[in-house]
TORRO-277786 format. One record per atom (N, C-alpha, C, O): x negated, y, z negated; residue in one letter. Coordinates in steps of 0.001 Angstrom, whole numbers, padded with zeros to 6 digits, always signed. Each point is the difference from the previous one (the first is absolute). Layout:
REM residues N
XYZA...
//
This chain:
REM residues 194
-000845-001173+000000X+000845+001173+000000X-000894+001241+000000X-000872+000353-000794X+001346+000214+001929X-001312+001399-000295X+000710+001222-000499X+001214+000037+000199X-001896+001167-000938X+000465+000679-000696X+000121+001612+000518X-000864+000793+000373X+002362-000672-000527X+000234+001344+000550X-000534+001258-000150X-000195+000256-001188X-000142+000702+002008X+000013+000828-000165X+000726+001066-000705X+001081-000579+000105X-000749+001757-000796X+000867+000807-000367X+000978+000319+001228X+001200-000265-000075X-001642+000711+000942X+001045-000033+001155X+000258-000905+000655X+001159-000070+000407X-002068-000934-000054X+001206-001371+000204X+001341-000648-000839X+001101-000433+000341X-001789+000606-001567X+001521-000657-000708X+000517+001026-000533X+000899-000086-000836X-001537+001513+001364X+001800+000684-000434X+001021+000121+001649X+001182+000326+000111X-002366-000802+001209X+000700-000126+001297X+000618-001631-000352X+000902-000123+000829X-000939-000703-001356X+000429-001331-000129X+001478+000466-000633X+001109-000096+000527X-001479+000640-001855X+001197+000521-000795X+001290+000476+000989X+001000-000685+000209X-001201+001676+000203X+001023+000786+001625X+000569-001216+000949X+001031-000152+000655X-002083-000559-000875X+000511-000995+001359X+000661-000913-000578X+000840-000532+000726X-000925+000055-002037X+000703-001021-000572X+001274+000307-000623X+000971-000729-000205X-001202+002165-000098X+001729+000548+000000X+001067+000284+000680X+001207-000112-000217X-001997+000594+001286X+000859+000401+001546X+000423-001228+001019X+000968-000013+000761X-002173-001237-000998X+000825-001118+000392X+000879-000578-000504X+000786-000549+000773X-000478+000391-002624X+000847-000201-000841X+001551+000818+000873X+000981-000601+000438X-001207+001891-000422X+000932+000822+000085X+001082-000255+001508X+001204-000237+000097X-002436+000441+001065X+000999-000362+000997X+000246-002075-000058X+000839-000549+000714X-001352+000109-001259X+000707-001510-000217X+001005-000015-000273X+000789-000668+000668X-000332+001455-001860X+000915-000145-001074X+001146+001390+000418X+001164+000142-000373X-002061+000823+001336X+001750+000972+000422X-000418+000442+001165X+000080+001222+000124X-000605-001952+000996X-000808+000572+001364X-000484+001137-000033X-000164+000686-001009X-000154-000350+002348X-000955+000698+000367X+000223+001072-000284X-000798+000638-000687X+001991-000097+001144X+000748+001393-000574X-000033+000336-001602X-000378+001084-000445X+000609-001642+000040X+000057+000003-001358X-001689+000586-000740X+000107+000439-001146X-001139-000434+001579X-001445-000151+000092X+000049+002152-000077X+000354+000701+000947X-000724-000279-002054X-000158+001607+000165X-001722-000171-000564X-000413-000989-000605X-000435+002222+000978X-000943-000487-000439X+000017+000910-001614X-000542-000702-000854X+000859+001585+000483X+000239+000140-001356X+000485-000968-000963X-000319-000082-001187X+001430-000913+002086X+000092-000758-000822X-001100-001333-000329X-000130-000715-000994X-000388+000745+001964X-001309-001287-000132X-000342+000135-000900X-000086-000697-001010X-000419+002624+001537X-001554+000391-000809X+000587-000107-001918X-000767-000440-000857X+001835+000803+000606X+000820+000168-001044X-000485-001632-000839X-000620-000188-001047X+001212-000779+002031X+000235-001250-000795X-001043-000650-000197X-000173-000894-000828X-000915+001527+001945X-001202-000608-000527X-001265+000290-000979X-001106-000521-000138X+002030+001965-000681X-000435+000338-000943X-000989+001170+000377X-000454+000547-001005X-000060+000053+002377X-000188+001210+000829X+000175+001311+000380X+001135+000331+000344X-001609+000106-000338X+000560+001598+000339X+000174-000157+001395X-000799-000786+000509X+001981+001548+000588X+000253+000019+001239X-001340+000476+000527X-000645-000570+000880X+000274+001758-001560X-001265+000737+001189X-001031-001222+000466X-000454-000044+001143X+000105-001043-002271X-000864-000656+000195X-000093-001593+001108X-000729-000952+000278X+002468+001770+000114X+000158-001199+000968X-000770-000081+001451X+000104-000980+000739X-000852+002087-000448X-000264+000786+001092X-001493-000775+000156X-000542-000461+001005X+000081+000509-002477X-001657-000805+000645X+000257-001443+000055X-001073-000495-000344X+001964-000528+000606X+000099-000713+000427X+000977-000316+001262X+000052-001176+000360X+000444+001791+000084X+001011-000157+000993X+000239+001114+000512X+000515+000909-000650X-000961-000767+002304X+000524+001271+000925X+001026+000532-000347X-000028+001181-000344X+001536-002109+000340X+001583+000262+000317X+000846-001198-000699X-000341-001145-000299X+001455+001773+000166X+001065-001793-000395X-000076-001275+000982X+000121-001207-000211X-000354+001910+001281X+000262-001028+000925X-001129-001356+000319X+000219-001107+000491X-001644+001812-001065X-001062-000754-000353X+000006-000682-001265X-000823-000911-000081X+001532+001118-000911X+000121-000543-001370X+001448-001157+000741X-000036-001164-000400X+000337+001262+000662X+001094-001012+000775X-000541-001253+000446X+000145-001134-000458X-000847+001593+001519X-000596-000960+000683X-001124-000783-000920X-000032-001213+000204X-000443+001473-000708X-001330-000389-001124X+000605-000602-001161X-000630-000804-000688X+001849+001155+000421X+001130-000573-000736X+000262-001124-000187X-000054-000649-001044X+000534+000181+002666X+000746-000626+000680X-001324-000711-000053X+000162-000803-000919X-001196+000667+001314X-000540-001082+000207X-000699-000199-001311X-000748-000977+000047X+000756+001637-001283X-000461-000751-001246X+001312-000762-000689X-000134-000965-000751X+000828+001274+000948X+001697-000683-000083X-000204-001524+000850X+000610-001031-000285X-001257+001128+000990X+000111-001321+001396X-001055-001070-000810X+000280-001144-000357X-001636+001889+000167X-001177-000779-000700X-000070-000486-001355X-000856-000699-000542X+002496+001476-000138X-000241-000579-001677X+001473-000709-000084X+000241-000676-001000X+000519+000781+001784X+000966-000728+000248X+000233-001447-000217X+001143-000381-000254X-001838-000213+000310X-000409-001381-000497X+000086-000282-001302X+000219-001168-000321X-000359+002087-000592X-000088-000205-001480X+001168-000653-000703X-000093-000903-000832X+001700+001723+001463X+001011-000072-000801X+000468-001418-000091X+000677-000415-000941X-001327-000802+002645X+000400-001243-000339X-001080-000840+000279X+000271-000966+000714X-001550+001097-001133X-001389-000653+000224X+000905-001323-001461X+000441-001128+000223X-000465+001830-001466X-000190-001070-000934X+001697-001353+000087X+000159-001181-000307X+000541+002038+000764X+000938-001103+000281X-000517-001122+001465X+000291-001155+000309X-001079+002103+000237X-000550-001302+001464X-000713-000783-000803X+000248-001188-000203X-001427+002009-000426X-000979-001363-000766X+000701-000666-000415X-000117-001081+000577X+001299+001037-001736X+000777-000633-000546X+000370-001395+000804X-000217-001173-000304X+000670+001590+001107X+000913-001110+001261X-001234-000779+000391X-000082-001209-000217X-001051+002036+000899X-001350-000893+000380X-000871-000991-000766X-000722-000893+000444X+001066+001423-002231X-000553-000857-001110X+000861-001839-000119X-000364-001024-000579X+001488+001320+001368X+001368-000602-000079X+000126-000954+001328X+000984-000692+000261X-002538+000824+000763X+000034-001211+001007X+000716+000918+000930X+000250-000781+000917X+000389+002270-000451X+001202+000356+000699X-001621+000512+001281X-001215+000121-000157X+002055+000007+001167X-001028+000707+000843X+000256+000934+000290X+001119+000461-000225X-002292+000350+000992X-000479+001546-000370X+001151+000774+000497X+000713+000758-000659X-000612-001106+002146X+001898+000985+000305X+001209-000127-000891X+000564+000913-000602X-000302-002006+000614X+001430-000783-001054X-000169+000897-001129X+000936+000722-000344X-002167-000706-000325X-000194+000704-001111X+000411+001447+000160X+000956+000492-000600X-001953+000340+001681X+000387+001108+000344X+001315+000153+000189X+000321+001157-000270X+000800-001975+000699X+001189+000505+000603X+000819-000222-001333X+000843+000845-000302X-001020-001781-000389X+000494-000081-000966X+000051+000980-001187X+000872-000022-000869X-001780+000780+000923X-001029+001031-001063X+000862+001082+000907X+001074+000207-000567X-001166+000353+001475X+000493+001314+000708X+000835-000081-000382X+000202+000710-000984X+001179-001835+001563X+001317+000422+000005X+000901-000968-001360X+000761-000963-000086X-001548+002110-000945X+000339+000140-001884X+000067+000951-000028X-000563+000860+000677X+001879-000738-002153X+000120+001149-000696X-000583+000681-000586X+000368+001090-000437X-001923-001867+000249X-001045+000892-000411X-000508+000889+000570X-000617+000957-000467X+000919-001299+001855X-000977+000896+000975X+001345+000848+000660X-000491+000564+000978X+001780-000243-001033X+000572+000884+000369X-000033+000628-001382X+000244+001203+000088X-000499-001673-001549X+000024+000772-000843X-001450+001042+000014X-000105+001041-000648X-000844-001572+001473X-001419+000435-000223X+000011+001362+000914X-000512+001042-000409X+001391-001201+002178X+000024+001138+000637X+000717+001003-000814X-000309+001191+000018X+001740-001917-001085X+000654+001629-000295X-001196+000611-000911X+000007+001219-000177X-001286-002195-000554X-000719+001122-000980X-001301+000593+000809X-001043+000377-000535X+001349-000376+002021X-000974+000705+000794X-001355-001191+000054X-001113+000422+000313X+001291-001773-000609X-000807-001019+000530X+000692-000956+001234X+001082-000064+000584X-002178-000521-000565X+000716-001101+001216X-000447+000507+001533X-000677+000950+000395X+001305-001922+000203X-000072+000020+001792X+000213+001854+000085X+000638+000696-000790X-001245-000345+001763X+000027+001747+000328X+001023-000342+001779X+000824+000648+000646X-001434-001863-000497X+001320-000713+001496X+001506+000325-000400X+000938+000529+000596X-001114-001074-001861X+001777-000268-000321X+000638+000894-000664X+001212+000151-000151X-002421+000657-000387X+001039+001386-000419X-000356+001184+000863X+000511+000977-000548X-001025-000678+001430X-000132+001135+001076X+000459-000457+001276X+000667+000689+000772X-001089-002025-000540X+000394-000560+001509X+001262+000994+001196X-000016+000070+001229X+000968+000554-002221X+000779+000604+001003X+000083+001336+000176X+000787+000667+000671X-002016-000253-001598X-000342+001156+000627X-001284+000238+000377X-000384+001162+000133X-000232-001951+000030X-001316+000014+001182X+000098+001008+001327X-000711+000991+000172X+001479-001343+000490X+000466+000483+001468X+000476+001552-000533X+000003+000639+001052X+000250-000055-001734X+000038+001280+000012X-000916+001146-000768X+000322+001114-000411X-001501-001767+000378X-001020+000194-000669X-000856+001216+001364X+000334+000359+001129X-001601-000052-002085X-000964+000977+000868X-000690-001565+000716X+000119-001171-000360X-000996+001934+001725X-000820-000920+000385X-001095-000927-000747X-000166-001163+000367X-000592+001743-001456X-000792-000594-000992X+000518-001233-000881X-000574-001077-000166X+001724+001475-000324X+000662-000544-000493X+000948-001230+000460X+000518-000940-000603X-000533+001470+002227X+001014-001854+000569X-001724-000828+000123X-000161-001212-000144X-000819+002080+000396X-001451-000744+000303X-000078-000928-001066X-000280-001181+000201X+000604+001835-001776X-000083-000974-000885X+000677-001304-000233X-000470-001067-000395X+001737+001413+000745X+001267-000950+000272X-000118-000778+000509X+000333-001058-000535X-000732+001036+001530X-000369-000845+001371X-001053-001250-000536X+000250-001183+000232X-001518+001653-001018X-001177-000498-000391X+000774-000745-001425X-000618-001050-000175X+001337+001135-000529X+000868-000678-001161X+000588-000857+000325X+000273-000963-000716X+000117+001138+002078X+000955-000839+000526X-000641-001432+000387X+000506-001120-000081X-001678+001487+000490X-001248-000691+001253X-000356-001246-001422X-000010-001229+000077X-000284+002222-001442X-000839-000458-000869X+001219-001119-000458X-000134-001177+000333X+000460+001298-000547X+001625-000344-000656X+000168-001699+000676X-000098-001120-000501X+000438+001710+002074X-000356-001866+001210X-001406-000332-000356X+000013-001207-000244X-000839+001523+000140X-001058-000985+000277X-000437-000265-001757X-000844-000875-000193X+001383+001581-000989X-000008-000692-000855X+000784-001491-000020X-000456-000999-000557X+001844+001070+001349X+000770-001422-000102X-000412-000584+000950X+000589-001079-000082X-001514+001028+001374X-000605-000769+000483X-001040-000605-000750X-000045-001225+000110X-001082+001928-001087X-000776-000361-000736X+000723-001142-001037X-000527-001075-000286X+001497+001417-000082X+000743-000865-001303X+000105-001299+000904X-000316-001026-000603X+000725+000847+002028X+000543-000900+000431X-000941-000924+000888X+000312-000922+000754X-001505+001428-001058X-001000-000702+000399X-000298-000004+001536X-000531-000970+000541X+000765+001689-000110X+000172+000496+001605X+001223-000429+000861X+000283+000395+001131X+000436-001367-001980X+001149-000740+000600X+001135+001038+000722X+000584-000307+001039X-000336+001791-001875X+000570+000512+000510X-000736+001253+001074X-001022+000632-000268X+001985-000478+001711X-000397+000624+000817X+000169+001341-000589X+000405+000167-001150X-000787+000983+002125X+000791+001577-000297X+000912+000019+000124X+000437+000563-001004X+000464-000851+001716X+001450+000355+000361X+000754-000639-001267X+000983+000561-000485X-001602-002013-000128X+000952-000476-001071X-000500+000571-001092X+000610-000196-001051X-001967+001127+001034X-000372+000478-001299X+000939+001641+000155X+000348+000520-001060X-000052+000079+002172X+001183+000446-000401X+001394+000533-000155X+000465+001053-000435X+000139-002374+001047X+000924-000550-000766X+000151-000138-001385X+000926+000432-000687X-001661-000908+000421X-000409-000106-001671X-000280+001219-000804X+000510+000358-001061X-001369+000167+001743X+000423+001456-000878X+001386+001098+000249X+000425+000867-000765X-000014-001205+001889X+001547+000313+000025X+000715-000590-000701X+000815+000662-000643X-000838-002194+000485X+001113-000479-001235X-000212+000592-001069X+000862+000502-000723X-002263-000521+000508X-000422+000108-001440X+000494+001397-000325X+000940+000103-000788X-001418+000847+001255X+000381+001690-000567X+001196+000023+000383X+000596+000482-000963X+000433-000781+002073X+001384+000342+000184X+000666-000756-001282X+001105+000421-000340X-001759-001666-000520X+000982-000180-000774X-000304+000227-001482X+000645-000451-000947X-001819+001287+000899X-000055+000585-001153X+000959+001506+000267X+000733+000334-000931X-000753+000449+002059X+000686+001255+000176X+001381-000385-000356X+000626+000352-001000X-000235-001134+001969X+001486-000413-000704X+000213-000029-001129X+000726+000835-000538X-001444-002037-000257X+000172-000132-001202X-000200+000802-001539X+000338-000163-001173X-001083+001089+001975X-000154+001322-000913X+000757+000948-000254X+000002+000743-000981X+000994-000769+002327X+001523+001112+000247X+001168-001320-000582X+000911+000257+000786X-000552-001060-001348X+001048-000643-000563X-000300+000410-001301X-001133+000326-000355X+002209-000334-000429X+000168+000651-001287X+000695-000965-000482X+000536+000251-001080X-000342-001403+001572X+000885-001063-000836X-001203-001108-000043X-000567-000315+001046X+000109-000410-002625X-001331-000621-000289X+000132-001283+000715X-001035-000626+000227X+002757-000096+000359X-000028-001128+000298X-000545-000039+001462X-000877-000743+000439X+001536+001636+000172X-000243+000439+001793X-001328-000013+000225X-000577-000670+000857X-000105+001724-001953X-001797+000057+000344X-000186-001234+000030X+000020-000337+001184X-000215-000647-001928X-000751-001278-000638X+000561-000733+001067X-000856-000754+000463X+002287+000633+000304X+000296-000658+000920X-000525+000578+001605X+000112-000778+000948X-000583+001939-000763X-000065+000017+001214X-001687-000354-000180X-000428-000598+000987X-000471+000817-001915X-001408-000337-000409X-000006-001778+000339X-000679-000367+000959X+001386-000602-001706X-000073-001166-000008X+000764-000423+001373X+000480-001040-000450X-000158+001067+001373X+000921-000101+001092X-001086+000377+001164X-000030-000705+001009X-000900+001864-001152X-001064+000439+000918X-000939-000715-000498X-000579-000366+001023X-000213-000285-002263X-000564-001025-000280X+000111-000889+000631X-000464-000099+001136X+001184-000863-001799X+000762-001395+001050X-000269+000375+001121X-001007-000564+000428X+001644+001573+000552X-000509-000263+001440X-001265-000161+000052X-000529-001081+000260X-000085+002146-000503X-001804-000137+000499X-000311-001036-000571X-000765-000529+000807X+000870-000351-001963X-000689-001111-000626X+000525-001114+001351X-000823-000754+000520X+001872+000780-000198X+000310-000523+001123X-000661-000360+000750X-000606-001054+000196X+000746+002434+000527X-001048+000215+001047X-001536-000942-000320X-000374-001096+000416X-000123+001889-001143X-001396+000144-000557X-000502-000916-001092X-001165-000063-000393X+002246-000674-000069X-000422-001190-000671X+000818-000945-000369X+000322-000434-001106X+000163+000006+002857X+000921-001155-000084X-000678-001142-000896X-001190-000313+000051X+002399-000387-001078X-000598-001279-000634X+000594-001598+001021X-000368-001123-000344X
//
C-alpha cells in the first residue's frame, strides 16, 4: 500500500464522495459545494484539484467503476469458499438485496445506478461510461473463463443492471425480491444449466 500524499488523499476524499453521491442520487444531484461540504472542504479548494464539475464527473465515474467491486466481493468469496463458480457467484452476489441496498448508500455497480443516464451526459463523461461498461463485459468474461463471448457478456450486463434499476424503483419488498430471484433463475439458466 503506498502512502498518500496530502493532496492525493484529500483528491481521493472528493472523489470518494462525489462517486458516493451521484451513485446514490445521479449525476444531477452532484453540486460541487456540496462535495466540497461533505467531504469536510472548503469549495475554493475544489479548484486545485479539478478544472470544472464536469471533470470531477468523469473521474467520479470511473473511481465509482474501479471500487465498485467492494459492495459484493465478500458475498462472491462467500459462494466461491462454498465450491459455487466464479460467474454463478457473481450473478448471484449482484442480483441481492444487499447490493440494491449498497447502490441506495452510494455503493455498488455505478452500471446500475447511472446506466440511464449515461447518454445524456458531457462527452468526457459518456467516454467514461462507455469504458465501465467495456470493464464491466470483460470482467464477466474473466469470471467465465473465456466461455462467454462479447455480445453474451453484454447481455449480461443488461440483465444484470436493468434488474437491479427495476428493482430499485418497486417499493413493495415482495416484487423487489421477486423480480431479483426470477432474473436470477434465468441467467443461472442460461449460465449454469444443472
Amino acid at each position: 500500500m503506498t502512502n498518500l500524499t496530502k493532496k492525493e488523499a484529500t483528491r481521493q476524499r472528493i472523489l470518494e464522495t462525489a462517486a458516493r453521491i451521484i451513485r446514490r442520487d445521479g449525476f444531477d444531484a452532484l453540486g460541487v459545494a456540496d462535495v466540497m461540504k461533505q467531504a469536510g472542504l472548503t469549495h475554493g479548494g475544489f479548484y486545485a484539484h479539478f478544472p470544472n464539475r464536469d471533470a470531477l464527473l468523469a473521474e467520479a465515474l470511473d473511481y465509482a467503476q474501479r471500487t465498485s467491486a467492494n459492495s459484493i466481493a465478500v458475498a462472491v468469496m462467500q459462494q466461491l469458499e462454498q465450491g459455487e463458480k466464479p460467474l454463478v457467484a457473481y450473478i448471484d452476489a449482484y442480483l441481492s438485496e444487499a447490493h440494491i441496498e449498497a447502490c441506495s448508500q452510494g455503493e455498488g455497480c455505478p452500471v446500475a445506478a447511472l446506466g440511464s443516464e449515461f447518454f445524456r451526459q458531457q462527452d468526457g463523461i459518456k467516454q467514461e461510461a462507455r469504458n465501465a461498461i467495456q470493464v464491466f463485459a470483460d470482467k464477466l468474461i474473466a469470471l467465465s473463463h473465456q466461455s462467454l463471448g462479447r455480445a453474451d457478456a453484454l447481455f449480461l450486463v443488461s440483465a444484470l443492471t436493468g434488474a437491479i434499476q427495476l428493482a430499485r424503483n418497486l417499493e413493495d419488498a415482495h416484487e423487489r425480491a421477486a423480480c431479483l430471484a426470477i432474473t436470477r433463475q434465468y441467467l443461472l439458466n442460461i449460465y449454469n444449466p444443472r
